[in-house]
Z-matrix of the N, CA and C atoms (Angstrom, degrees):
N
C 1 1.463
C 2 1.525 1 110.64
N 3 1.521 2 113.41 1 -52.46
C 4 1.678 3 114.86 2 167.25
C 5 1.461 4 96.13 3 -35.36
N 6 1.570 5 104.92 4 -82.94
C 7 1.753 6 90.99 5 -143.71
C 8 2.022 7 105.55 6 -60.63
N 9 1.186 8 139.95 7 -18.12
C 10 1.041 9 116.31 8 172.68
C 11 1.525 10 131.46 9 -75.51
N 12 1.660 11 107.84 10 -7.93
C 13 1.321 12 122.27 11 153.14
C 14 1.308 13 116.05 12 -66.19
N 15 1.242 14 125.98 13 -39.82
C 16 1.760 15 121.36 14 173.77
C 17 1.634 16 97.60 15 -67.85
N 18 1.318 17 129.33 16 -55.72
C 19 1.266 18 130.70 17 178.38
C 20 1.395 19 126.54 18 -5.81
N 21 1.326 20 83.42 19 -67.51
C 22 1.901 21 121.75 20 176.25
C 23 1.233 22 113.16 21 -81.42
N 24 1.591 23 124.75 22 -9.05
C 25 1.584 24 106.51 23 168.28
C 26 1.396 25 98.68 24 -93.33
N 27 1.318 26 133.49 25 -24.66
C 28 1.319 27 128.01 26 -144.44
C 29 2.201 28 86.29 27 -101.74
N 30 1.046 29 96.86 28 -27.76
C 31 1.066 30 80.47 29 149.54
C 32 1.518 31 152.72 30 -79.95
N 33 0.975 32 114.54 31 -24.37
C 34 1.703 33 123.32 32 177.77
C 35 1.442 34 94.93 33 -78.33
N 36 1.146 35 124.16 34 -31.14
C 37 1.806 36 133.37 35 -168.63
C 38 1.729 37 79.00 36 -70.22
N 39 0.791 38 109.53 37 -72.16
C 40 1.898 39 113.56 38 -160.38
C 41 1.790 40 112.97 39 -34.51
N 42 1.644 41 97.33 40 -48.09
C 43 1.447 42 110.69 41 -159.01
C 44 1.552 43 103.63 42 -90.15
N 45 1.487 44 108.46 43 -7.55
C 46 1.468 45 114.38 44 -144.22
C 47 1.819 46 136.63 45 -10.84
N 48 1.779 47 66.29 46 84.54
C 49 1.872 48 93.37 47 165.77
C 50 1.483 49 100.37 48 88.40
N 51 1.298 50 129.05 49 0.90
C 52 1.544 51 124.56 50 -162.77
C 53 1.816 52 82.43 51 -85.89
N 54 1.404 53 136.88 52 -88.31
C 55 1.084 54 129.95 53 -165.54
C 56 1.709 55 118.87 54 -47.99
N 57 1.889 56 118.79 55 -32.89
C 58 1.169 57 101.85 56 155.95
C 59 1.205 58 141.83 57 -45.74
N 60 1.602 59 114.22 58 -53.01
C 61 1.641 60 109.82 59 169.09
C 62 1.525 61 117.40 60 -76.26
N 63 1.261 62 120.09 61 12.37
C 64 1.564 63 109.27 62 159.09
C 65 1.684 64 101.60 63 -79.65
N 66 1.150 65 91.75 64 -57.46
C 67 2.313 66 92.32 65 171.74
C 68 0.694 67 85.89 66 -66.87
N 69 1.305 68 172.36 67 -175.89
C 70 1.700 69 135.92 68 -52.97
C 71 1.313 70 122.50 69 -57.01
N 72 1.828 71 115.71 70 -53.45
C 73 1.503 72 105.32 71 164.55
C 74 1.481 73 141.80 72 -61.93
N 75 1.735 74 100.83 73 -18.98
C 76 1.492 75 112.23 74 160.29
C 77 1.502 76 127.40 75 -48.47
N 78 1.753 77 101.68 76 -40.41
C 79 1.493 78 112.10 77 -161.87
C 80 2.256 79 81.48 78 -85.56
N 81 0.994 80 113.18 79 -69.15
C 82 1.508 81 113.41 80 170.48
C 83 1.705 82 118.73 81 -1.02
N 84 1.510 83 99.28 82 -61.46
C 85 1.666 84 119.71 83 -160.49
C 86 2.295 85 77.43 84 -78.68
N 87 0.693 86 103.62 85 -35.76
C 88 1.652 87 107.03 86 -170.52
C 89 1.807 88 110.57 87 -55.06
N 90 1.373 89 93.96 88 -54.63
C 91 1.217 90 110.88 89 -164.87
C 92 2.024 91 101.45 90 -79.38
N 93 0.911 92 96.31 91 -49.89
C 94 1.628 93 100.79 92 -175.08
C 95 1.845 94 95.73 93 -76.72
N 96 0.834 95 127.11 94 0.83
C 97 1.729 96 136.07 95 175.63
C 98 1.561 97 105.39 96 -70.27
N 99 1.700 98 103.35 97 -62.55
C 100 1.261 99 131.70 98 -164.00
C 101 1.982 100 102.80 99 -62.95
N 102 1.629 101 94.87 100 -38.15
C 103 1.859 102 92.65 101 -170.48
C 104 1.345 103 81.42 102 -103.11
N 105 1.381 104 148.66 103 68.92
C 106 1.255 105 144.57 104 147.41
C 107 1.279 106 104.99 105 38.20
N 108 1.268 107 136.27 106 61.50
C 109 1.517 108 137.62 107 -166.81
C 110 1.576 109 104.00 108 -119.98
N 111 1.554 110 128.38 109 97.07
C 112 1.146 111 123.06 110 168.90
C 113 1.500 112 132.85 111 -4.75
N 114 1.577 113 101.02 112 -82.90
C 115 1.741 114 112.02 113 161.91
C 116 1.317 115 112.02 114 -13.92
N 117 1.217 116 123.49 115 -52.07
C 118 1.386 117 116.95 116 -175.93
C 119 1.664 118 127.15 117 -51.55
N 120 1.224 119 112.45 118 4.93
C 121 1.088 120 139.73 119 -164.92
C 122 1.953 121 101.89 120 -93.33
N 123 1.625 122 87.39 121 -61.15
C 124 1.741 123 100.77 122 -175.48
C 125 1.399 124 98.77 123 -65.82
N 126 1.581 125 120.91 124 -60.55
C 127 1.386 126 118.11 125 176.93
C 128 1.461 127 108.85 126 -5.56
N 129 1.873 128 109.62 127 -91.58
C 130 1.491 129 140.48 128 174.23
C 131 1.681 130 102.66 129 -20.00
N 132 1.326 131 113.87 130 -73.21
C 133 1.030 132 114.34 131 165.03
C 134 1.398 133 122.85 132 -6.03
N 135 1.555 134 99.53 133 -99.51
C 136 1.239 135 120.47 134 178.81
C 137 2.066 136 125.29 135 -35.94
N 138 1.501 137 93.94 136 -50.71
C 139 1.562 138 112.70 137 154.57
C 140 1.565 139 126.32 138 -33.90
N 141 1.677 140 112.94 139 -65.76
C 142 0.934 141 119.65 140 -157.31
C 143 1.387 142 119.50 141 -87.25
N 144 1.478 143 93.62 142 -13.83
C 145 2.298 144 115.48 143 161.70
C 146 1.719 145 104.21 144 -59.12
N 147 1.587 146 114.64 145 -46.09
C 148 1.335 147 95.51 146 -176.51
C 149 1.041 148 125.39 147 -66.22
N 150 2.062 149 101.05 148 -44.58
C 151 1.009 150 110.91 149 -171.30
C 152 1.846 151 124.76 150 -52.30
N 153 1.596 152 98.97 151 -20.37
C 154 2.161 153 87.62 152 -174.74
C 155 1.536 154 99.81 153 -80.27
N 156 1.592 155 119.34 154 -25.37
C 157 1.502 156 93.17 155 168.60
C 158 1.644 157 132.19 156 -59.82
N 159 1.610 158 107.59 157 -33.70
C 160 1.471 159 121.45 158 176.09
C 161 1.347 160 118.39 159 -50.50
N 162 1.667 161 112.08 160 -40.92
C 163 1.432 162 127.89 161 -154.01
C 164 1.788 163 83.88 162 -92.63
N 165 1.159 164 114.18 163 -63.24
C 166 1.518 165 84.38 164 179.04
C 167 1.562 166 143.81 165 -59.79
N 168 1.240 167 86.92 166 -19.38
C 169 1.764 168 91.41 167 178.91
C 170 1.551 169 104.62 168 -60.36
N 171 1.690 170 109.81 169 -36.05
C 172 1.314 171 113.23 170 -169.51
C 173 1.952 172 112.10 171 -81.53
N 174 1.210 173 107.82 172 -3.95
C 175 1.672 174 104.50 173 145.43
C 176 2.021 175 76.80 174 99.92
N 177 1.240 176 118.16 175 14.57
C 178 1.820 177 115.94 176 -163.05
C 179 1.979 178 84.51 177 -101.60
N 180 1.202 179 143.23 178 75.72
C 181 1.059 180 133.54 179 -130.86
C 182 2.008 181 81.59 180 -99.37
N 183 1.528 182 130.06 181 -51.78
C 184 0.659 183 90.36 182 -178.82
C 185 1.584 184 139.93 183 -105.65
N 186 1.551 185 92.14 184 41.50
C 187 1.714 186 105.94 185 159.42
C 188 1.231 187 102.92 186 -74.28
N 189 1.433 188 133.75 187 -44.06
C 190 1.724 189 132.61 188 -170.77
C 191 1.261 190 80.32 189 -51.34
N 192 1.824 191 128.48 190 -90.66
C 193 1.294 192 132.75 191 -152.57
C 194 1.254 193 122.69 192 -37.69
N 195 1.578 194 115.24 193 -37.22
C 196 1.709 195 127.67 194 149.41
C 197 1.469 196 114.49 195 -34.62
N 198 0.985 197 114.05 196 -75.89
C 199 1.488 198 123.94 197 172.95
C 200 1.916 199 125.23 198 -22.28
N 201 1.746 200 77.87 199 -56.27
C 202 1.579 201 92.19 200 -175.93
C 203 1.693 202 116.94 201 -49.48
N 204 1.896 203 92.54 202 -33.94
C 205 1.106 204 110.45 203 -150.06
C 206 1.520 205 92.60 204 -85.21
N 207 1.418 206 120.25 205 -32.51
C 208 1.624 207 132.24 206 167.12
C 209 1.781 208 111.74 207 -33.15
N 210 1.256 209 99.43 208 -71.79
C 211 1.263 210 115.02 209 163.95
C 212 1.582 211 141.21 210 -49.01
N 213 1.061 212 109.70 211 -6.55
C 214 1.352 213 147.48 212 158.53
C 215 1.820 214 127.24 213 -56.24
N 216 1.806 215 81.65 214 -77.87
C 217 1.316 216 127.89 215 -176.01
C 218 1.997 217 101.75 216 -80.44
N 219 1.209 218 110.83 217 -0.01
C 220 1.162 219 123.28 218 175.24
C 221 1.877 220 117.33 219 -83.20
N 222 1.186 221 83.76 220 -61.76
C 223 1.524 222 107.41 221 165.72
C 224 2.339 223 110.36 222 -54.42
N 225 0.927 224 98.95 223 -61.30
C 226 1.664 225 119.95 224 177.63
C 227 1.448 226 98.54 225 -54.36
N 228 1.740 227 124.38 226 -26.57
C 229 1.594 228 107.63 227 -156.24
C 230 2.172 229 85.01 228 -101.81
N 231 1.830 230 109.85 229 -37.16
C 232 1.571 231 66.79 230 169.33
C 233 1.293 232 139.61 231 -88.45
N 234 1.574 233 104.29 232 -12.80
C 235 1.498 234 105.22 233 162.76
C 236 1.395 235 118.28 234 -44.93
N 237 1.181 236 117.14 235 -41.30
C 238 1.617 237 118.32 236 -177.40
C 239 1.389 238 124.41 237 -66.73
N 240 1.481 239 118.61 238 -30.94
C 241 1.378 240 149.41 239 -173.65
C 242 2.073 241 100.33 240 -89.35
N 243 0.627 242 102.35 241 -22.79
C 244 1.598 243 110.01 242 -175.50
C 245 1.783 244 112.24 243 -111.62
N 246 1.474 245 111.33 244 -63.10
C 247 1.360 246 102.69 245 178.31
C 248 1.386 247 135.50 246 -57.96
N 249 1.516 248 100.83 247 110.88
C 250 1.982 249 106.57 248 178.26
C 251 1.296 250 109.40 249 97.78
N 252 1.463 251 111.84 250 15.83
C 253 1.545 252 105.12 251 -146.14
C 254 1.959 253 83.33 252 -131.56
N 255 1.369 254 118.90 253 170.35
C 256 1.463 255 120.63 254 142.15
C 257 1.257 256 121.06 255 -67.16
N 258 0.983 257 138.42 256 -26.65
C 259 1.790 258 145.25 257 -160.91
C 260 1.816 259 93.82 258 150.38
N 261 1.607 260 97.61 259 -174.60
C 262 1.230 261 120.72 260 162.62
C 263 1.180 262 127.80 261 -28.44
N 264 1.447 263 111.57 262 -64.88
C 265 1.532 264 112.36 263 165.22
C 266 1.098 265 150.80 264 -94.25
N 267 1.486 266 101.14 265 40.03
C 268 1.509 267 141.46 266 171.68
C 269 1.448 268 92.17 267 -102.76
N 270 0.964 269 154.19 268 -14.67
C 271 1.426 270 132.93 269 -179.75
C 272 1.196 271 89.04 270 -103.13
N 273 1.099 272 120.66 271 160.15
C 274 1.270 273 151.72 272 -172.48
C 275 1.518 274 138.93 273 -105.31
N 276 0.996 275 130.30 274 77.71
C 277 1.586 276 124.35 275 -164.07
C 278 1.454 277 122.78 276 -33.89
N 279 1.261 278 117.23 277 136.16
C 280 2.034 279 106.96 278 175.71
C 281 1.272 280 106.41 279 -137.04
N 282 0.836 281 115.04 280 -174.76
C 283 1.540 282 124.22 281 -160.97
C 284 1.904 283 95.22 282 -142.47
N 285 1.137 284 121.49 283 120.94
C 286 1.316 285 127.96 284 177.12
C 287 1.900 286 112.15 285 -95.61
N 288 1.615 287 104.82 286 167.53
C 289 1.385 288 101.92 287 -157.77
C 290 1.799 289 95.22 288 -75.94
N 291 1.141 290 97.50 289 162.83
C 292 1.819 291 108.65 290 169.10
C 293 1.506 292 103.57 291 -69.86
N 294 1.247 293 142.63 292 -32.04
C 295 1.301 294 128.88 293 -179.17
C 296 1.254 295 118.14 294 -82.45
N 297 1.283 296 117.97 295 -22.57
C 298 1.434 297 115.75 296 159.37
C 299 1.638 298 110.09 297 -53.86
N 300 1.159 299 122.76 298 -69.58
C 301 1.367 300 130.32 299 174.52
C 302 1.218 301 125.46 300 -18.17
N 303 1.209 302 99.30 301 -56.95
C 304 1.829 303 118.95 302 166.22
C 305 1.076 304 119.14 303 -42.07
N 306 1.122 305 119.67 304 -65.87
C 307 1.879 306 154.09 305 -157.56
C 308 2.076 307 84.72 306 -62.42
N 309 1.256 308 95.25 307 -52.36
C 310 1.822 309 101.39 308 -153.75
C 311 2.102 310 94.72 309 -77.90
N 312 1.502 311 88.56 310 -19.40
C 313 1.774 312 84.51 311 177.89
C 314 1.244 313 113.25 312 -66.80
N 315 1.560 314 109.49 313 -53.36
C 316 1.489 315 123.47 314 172.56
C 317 1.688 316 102.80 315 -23.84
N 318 1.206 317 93.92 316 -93.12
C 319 1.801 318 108.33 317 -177.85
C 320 1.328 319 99.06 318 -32.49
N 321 0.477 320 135.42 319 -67.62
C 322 2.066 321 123.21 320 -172.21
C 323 0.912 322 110.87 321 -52.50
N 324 1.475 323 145.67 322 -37.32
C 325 1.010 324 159.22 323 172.12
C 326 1.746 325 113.78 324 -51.06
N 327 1.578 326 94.70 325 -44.34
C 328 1.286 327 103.98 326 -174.19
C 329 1.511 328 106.76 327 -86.25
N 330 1.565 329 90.91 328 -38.55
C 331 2.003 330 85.69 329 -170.97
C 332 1.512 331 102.00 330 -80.75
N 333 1.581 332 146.34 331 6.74
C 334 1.366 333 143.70 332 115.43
C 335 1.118 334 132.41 333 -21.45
N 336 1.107 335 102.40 334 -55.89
C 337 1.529 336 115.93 335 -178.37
C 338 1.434 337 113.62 336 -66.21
N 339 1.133 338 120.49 337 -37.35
C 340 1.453 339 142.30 338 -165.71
C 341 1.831 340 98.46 339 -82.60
N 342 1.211 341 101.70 340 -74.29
C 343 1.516 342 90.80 341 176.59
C 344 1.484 343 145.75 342 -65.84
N 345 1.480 344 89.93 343 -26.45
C 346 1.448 345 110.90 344 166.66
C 347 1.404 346 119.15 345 -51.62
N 348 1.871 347 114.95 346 -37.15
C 349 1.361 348 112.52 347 -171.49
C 350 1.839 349 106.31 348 -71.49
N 351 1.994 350 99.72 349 -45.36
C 352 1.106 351 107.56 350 -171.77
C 353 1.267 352 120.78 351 -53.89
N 354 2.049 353 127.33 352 -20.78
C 355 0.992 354 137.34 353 -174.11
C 356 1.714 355 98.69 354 -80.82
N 357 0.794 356 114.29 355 -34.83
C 358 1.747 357 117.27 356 -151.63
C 359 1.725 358 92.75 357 -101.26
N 360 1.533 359 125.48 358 6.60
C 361 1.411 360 125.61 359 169.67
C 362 1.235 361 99.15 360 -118.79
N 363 1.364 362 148.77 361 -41.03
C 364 0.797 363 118.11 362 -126.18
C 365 1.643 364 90.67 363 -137.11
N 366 1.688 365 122.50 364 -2.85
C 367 1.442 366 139.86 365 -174.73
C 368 1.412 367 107.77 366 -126.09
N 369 1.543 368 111.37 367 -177.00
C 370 1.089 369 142.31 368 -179.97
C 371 1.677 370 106.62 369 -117.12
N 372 1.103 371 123.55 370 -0.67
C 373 1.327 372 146.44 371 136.16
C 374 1.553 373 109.97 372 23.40
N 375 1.393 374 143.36 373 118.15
C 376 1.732 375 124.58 374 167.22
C 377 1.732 376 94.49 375 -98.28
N 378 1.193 377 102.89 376 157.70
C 379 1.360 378 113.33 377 -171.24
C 380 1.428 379 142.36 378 7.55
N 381 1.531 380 111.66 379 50.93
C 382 1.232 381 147.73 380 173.77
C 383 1.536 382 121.28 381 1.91
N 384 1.395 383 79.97 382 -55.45
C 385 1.741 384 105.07 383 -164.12
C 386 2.428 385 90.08 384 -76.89
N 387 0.786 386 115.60 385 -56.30
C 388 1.397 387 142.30 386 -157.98
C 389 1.391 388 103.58 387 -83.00
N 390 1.385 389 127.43 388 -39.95
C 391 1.510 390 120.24 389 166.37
C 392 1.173 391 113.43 390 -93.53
N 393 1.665 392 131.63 391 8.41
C 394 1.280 393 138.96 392 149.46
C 395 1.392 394 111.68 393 -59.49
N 396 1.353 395 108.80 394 -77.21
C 397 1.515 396 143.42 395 -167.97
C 398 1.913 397 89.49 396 -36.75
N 399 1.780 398 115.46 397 -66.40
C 400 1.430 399 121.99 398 -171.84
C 401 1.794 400 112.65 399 -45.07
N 402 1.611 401 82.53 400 -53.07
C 403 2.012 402 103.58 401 -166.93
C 404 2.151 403 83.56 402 -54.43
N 405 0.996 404 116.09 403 -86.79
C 406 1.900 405 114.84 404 -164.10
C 407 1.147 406 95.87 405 -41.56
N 408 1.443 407 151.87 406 -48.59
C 409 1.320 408 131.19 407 -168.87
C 410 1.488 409 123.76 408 -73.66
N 411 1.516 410 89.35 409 -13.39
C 412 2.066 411 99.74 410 -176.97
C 413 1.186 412 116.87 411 -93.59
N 414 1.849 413 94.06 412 -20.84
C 415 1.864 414 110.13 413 156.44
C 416 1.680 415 111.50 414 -39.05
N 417 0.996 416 106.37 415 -79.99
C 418 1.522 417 154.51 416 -144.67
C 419 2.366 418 85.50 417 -79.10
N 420 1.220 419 114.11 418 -53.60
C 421 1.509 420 115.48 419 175.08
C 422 1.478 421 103.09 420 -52.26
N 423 1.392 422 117.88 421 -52.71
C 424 1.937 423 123.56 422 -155.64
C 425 1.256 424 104.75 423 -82.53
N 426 1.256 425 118.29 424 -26.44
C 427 1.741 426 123.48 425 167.46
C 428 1.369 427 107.50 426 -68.06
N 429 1.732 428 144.58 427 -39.79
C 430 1.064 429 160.45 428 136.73
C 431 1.711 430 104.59 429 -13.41
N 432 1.078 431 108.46 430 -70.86
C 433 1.624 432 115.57 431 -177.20
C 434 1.429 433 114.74 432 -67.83
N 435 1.348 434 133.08 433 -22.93
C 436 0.877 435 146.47 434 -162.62
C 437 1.260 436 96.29 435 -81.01
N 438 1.680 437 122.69 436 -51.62
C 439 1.335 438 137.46 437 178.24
C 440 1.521 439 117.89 438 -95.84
N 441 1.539 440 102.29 439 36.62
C 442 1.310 441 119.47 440 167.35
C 443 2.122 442 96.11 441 31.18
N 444 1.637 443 124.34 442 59.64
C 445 1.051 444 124.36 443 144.62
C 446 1.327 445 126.68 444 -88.48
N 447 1.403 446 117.64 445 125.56
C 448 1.824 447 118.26 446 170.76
C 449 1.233 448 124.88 447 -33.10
N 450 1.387 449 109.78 448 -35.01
C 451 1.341 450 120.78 449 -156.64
C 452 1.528 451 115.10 450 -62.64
N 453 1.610 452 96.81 451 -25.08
C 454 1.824 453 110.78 452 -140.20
C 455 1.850 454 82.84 453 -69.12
N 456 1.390 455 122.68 454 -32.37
C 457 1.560 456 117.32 455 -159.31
C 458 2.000 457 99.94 456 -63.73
N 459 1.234 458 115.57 457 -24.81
C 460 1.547 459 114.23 458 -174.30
C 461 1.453 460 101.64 459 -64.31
N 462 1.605 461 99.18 460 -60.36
C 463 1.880 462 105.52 461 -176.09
C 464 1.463 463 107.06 462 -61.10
N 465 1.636 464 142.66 463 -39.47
C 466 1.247 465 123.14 464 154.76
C 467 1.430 466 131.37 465 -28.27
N 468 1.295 467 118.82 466 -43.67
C 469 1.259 468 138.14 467 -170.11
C 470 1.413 469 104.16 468 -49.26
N 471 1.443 470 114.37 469 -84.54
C 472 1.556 471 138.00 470 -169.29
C 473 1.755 472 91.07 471 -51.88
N 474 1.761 473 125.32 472 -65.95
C 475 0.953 474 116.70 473 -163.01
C 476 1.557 475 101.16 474 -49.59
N 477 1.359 476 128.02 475 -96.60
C 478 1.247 477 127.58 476 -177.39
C 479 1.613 478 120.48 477 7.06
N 480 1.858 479 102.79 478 -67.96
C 481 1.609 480 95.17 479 -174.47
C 482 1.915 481 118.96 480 -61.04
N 483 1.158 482 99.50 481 -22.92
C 484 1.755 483 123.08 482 171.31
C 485 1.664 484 83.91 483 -55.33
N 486 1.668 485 133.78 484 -85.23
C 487 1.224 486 129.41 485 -149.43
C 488 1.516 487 114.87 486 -79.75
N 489 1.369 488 108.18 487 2.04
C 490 1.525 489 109.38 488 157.32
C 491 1.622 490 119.13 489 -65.65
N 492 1.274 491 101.81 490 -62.23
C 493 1.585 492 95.97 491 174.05
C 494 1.733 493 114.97 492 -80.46
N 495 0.903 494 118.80 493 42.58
C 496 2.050 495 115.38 494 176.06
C 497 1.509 496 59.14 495 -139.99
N 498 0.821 497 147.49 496 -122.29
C 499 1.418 498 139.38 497 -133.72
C 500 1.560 499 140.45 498 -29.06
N 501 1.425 500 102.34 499 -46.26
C 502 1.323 501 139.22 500 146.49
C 503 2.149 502 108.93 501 -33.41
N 504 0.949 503 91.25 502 -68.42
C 505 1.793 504 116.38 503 -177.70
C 506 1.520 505 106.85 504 -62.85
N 507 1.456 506 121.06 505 -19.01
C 508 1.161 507 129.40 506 -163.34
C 509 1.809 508 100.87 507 -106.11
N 510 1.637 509 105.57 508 -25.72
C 511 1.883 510 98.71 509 177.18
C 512 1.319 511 97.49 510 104.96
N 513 1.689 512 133.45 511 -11.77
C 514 1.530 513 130.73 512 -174.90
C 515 1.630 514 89.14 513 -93.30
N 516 1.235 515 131.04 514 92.66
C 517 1.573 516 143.26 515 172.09
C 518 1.317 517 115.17 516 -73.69
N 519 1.558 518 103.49 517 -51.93
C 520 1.233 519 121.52 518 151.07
C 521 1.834 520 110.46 519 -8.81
N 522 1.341 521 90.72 520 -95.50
C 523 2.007 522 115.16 521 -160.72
C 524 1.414 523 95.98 522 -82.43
N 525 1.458 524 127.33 523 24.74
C 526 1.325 525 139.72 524 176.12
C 527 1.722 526 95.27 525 -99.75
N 528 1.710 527 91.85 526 -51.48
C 529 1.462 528 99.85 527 -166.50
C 530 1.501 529 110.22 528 -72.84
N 531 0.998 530 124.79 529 -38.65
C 532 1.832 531 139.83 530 154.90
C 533 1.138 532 107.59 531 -20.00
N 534 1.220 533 128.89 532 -69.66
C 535 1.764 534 146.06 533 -167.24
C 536 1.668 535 85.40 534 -73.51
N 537 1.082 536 108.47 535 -53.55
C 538 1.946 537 73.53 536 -177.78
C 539 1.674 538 126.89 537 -80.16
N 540 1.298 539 110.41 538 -3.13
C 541 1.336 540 108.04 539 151.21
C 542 1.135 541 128.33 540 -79.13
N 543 1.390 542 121.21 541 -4.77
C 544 1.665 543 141.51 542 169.14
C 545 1.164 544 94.26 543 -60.19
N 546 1.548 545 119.68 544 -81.76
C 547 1.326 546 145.08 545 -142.72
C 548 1.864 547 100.04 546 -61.96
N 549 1.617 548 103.73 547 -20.28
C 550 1.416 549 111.02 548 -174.41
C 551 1.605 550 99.17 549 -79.68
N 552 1.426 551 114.04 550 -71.15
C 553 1.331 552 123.62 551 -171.31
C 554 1.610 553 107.34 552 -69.19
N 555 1.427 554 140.84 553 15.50
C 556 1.219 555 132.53 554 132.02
C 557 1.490 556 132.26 555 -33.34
N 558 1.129 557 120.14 556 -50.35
C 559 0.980 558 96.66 557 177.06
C 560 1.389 559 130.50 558 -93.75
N 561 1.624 560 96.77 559 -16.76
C 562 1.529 561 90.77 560 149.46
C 563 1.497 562 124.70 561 -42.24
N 564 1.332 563 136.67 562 -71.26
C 565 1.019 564 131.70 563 -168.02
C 566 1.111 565 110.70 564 -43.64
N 567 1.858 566 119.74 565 -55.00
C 568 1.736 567 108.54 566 -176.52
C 569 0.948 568 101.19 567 -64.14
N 570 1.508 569 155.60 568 -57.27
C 571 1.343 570 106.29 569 -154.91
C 572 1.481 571 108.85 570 -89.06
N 573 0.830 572 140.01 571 9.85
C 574 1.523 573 143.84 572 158.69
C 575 1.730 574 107.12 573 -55.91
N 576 1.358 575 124.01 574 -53.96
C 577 0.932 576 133.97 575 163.54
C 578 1.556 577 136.97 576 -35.89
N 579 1.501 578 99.81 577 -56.65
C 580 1.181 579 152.44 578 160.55
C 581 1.763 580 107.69 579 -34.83
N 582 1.170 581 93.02 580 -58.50
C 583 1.661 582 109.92 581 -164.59
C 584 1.592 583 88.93 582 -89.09
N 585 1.216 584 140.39 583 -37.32
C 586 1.375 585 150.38 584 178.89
C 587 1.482 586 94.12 585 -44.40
N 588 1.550 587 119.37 586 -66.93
C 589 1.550 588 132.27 587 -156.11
C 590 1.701 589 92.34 588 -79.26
N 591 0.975 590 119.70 589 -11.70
C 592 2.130 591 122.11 590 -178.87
C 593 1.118 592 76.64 591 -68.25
N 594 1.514 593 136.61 592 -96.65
C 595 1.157 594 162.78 593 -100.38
C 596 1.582 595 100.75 594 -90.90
N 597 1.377 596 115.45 595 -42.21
C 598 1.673 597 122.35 596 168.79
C 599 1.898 598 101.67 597 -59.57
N 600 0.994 599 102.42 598 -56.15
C 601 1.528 600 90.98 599 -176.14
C 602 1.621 601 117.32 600 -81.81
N 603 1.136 602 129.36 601 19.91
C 604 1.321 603 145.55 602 157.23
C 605 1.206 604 117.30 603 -101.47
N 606 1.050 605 130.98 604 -5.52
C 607 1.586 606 159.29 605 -164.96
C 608 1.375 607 116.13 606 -105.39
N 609 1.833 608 93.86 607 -48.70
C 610 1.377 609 93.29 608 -163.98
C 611 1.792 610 90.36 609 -103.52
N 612 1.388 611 130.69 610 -7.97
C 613 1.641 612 130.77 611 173.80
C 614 1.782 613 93.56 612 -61.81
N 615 1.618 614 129.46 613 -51.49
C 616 1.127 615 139.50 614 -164.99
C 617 1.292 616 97.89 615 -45.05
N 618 1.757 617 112.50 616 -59.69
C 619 1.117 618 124.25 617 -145.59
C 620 1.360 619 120.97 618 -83.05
């Protein structure tokens, strides 16, 4: 416990405060995620700008490109959450088919395979094969959230405990420790979610 308390000071000393306030707005975009709270949008935003400088310094190249793509999908999630809609909780939670799921695993699987080799030939790359596999599925998760799907909290799950240890392995203890407060407040969110989509279809039996 000592030395991971020095860990973590000598880290915030190092970064000073740049990777702390990415974990703070990470846990932010988390928490306002879970109560369907717009903001959570800017949070992410704001987060995921630091985060591609962090991820590259740390040689995790396509967590940066993740990132970029975070930041992106930041912009797309409140447009999505707002347009045509009353706010946030005017959209509606859904639940998509299981064969879709499948179909989109495949492809990740494959486009893993594919980049992972090109990373691990052609870079200096840390776990090639494995921060491929995370980066396409976190693609494929934030587009999920974006479209207020249930599903996205399962594929959080697995990814997360995956980016605990690449993160961990990488010296960011920090955004190691983040992901496991993810992995905690998961299930908060699904069934928060969960109970969101009860309540729409009790809503709409009334109505």
């Amino acid at each position: 416990m000592g030395d991971l308390r020095s860990i973590l000071l000598e880290q915030a000393a190092a970064f000073s405060m740049i990777e702390t306030t990415a974990v703070l707005l990470a846990i932010a975009y988390l928490l306002l995620a879970i109560r369907q709270n717009i903001w959570c949008w800017m949070c992410a935003g704001l987060s995921t700008a630091i985060y591609v400088v962090l991820f590259a310094e740390a040689h995790l190249y396509m967590e940066a490109v993740l990132n970029g793509f975070y930041f992106a999908m930041a912009i797309y999630g409140w447009y999505k959450w707002t347009s045509g809609t009353t706010g946030a909780a005017g959209f509606p939670v859904v639940v998509w088919s299981p064969r879709l799921h499948v179909m989109v695993l495949v492809l990740i699987v494959l486009l893993s395979g594919v980049t992972g080799f090109a990373l691990s030939r052609w870079t200096n790359a840390a776990f090639p094969y494995m921060d491929s596999l995370t980066t396409y599925s976190a693609i494929w998760a934030t587009y999920l959230v974006a479209r207020k799907v249930l599903e996205n909290w399962w594929y959080w799950l697995v990814i997360d405990l995956a980016s605990i240890f690449i993160y961990w392995s990488r010296d960011l203890q920090l955004t190691a420790l983040l992901f496991i407060l993810y992995v905690v407040l998961i299930p908060v969110g699904y069934l928060s979610w969960r109970a969101s989509r009860l309540d729409e279809f009790v809503s709409a039996d009334v109505n």
